[in-house]
mmCIF file of the C-alpha atoms, coordinates in Angstrom:
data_MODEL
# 
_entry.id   MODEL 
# 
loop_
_atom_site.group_PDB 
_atom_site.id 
_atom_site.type_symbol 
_atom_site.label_atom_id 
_atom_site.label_alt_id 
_atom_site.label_comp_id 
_atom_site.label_asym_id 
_atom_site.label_entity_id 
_atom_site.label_seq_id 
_atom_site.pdbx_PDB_ins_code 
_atom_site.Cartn_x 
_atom_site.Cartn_y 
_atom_site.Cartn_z 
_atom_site.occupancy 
_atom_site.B_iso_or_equiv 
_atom_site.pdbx_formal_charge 
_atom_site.auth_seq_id 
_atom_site.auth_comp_id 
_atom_site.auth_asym_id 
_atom_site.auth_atom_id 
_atom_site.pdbx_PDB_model_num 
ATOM 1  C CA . UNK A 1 1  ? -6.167 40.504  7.548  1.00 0.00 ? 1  UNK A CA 1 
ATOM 2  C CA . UNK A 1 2  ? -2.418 40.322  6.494  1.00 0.00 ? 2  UNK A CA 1 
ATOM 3  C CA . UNK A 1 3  ? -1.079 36.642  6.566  1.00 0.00 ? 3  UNK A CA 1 
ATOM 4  C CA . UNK A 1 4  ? 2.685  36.217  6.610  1.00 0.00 ? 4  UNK A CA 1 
ATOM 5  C CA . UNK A 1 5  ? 3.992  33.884  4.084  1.00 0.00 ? 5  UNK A CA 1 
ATOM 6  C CA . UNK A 1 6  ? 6.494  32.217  6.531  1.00 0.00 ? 6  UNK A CA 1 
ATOM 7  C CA . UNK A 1 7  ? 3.929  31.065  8.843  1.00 0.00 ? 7  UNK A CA 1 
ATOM 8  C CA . UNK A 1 8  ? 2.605  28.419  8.136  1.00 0.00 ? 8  UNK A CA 1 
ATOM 9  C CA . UNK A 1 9  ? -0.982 27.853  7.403  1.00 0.00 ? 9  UNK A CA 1 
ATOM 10 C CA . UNK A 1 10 ? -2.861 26.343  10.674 1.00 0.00 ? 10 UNK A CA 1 
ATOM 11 C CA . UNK A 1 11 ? -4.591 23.360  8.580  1.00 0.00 ? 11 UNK A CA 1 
ATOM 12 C CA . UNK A 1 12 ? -1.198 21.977  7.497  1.00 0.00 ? 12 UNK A CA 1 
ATOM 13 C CA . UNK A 1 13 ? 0.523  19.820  9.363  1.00 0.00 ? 13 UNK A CA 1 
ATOM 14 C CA . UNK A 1 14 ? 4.084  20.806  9.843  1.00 0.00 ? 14 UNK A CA 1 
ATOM 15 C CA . UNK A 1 15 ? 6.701  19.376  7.868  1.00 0.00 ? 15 UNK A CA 1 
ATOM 16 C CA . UNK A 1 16 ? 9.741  17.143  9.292  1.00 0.00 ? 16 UNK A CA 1 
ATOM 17 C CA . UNK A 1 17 ? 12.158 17.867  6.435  1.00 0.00 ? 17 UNK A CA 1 
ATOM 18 C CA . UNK A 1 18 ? 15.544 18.800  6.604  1.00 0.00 ? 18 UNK A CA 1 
ATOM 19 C CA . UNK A 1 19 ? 16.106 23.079  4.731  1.00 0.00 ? 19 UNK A CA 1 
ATOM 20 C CA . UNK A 1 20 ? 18.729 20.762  2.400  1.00 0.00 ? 20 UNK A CA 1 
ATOM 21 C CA . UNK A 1 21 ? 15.970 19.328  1.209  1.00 0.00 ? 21 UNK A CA 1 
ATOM 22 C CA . UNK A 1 22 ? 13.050 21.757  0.762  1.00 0.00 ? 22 UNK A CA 1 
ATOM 23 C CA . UNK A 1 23 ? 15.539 23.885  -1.156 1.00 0.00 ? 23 UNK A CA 1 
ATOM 24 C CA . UNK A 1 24 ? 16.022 20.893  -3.382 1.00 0.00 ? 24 UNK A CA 1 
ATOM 25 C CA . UNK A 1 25 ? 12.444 21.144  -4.239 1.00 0.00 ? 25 UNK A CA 1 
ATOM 26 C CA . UNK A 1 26 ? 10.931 18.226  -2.289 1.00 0.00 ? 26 UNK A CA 1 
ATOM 27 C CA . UNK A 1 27 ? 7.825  18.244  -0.122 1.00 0.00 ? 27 UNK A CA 1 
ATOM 28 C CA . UNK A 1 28 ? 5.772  15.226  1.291  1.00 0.00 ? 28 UNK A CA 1 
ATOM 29 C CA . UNK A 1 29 ? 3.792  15.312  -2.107 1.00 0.00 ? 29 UNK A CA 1 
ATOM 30 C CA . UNK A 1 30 ? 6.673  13.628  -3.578 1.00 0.00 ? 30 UNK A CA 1 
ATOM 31 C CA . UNK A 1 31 ? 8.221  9.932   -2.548 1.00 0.00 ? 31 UNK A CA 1 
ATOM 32 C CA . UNK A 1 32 ? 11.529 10.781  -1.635 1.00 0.00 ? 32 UNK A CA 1 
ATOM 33 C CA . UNK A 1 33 ? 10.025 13.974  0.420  1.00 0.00 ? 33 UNK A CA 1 
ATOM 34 C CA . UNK A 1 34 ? 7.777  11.757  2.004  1.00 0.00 ? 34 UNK A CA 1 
ATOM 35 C CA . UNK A 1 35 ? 10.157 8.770   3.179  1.00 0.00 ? 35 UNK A CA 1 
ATOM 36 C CA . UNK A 1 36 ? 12.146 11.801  4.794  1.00 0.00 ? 36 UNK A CA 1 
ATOM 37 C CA . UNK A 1 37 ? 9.318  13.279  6.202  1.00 0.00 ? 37 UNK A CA 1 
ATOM 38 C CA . UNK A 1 38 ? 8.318  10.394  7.929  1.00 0.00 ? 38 UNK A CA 1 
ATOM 39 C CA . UNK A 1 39 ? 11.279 9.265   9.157  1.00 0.00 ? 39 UNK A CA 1 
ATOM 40 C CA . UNK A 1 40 ? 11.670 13.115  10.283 1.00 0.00 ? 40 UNK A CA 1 
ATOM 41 C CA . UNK A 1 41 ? 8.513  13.086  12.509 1.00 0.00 ? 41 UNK A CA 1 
ATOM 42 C CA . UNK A 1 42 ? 10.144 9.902   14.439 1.00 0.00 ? 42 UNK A CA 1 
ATOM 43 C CA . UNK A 1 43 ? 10.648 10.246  18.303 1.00 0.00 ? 43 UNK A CA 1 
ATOM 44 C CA . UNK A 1 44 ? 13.847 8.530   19.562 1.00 0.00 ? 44 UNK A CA 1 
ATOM 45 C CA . UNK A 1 45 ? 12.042 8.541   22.942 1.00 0.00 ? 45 UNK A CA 1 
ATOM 46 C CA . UNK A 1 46 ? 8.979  6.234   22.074 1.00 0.00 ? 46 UNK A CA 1 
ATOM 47 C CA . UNK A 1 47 ? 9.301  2.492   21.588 1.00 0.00 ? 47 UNK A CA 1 
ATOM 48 C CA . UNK A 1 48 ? 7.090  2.167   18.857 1.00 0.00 ? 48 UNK A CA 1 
ATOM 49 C CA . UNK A 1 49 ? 9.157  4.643   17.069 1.00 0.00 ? 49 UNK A CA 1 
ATOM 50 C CA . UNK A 1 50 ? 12.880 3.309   17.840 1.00 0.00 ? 50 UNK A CA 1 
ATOM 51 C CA . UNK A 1 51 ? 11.031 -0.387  15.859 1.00 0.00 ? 51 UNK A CA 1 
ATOM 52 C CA . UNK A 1 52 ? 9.820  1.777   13.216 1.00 0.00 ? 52 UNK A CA 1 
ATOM 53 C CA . UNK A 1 53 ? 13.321 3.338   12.075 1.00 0.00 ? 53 UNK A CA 1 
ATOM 54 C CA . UNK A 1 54 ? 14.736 -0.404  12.528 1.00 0.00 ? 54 UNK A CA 1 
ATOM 55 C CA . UNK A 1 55 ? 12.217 -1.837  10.072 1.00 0.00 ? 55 UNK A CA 1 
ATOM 56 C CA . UNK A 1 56 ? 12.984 1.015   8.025  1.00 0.00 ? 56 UNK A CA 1 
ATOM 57 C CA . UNK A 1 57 ? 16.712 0.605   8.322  1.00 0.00 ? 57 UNK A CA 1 
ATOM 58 C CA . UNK A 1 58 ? 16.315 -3.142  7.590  1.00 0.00 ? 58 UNK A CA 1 
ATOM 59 C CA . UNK A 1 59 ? 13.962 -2.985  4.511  1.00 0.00 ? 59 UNK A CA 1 
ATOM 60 C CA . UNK A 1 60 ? 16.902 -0.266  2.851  1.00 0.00 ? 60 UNK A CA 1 
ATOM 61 C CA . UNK A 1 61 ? 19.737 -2.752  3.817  1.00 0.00 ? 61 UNK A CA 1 
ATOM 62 C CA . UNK A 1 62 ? 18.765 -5.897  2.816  1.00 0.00 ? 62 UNK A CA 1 
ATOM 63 C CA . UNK A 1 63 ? 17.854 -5.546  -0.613 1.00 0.00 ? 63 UNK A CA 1 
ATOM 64 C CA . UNK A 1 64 ? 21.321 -4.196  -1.128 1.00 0.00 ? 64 UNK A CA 1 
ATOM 65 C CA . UNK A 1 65 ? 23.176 -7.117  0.805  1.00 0.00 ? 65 UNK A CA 1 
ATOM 66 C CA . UNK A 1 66 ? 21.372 -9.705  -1.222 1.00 0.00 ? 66 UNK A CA 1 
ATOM 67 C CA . UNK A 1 67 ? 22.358 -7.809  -4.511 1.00 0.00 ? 67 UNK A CA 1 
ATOM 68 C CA . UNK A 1 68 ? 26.206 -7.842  -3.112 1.00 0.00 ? 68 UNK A CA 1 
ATOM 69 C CA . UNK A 1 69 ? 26.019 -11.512 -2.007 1.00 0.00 ? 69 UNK A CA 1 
ATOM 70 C CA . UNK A 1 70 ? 24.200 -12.035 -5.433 1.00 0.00 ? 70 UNK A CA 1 
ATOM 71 C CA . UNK A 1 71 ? 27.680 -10.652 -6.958 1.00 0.00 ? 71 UNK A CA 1 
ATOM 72 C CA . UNK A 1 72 ? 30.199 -12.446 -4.904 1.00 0.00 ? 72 UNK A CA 1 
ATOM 73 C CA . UNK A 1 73 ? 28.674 -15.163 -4.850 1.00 0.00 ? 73 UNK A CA 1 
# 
């Protein structure tokens, strides 16, 4: 029995990452890969999903407005 490599193997999950970035190398085995990934496999439609990318968003944003109120301030 032939196996085509495209398809993808039925006991992996699929991935959620952009072609930009598997050609870059990354995979969910790696941090970046995985962030993207996950935030990938989000559904606008559900709730719980919408409150996930806005945690997300926040925990990336304010690190970098306390470093540029650190600055001006």
């Amino acid at each position: 029995m032939e196996r085509d490599e495209d398809e993808p193997r039925p006991w992996t999950p699929a991935e959620h990452l952009p072609t930009d970035a598997q050609r870059m190398g990354l995979s969910r085995n790696v941090p970046d890969g995985a962030m993207l990934d996950f935030a990938g496999a989000l559904d606008s439609s559900k709730l719980s999903h919408r409150l996930v990318a806005w945690v997300l968003l926040a925990a990336f944003l304010v690190p970098v407005l306390l470093t540029v109120l650190r600055l001006l301030g």
